[in-house]
N, C-alpha and C positions, 0 to 999 in steps of 0.2 A: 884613604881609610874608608870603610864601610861602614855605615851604618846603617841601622831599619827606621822608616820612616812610617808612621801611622798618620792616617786623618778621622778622624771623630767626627762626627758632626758636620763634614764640609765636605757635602758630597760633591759640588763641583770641581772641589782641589781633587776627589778621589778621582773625579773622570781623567781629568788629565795624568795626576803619576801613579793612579791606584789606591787602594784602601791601606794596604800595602805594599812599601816598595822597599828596596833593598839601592843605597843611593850610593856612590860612590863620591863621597868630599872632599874638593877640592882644597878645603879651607881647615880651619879646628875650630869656630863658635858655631852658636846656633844663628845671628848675625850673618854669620860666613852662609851658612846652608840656607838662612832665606832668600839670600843676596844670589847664590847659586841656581833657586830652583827658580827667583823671576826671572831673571836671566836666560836662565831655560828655557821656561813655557813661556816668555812673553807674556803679551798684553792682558792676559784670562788669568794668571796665576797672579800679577799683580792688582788687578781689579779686586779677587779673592783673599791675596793677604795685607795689602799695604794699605795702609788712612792717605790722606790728602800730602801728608807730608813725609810719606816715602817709610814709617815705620811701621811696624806689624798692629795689626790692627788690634784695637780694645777688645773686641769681642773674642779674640783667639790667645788662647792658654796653651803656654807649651811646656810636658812635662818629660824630665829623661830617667829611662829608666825606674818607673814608677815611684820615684822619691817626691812627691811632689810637686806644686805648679812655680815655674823659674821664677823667680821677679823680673820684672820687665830690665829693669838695671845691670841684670847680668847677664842679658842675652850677648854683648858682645866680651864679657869676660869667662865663662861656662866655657871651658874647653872640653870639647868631646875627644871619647877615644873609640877605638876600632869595636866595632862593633854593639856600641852604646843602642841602645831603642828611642828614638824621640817621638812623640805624640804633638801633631796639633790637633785642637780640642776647642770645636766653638761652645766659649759659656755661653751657656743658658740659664735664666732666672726665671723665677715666676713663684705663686703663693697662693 
């Protein structure tokens, strides 16, 4: 299946798959497609999205289809379909 992949905020993930890219998913979660793209890019794409213990990092929000930012808890039950849009999106705070 297809989907569009955006990065926000993370301009390193953008050097490697682009600001956007158009990705072809192996999988059906969003789990699935993170799991796909460290895989892909190796050790740089991991460095940028995964914490110390292999999950997607605190700082990054992932929303599909502008419904919203997922909860962390559904990233492996959020099934995508063909042609969905996903955003990762480093939050930013401040006051």
């Amino acid at each position: 299946m297809k989907i569009q992949l955006e990065s926000i905020g993370l301009p390193t993930l953008a050097s490697i798959i682009g600001k956007k890219a158009d990705i072809d998913l192996d999988g059906t979660t969003v789990a699935d497609l993170v799991d796909q793209i460290t895989k892909r890019h190796s050790t740089r794409a991991r460095k940028i999205l995964l914490d110390n213990d292999g999950l997607l990092d605190l700082t990054i929000q992932v929303m599909i289809n502008d419904e919203g930012f997922l909860p962390r808890s559904a990233y492996s039950q959020r099934i995508l379909k063909d042609g969905d849009s996903v955003k990762f999106m480093l939050l930013v705070g401040g006051g």
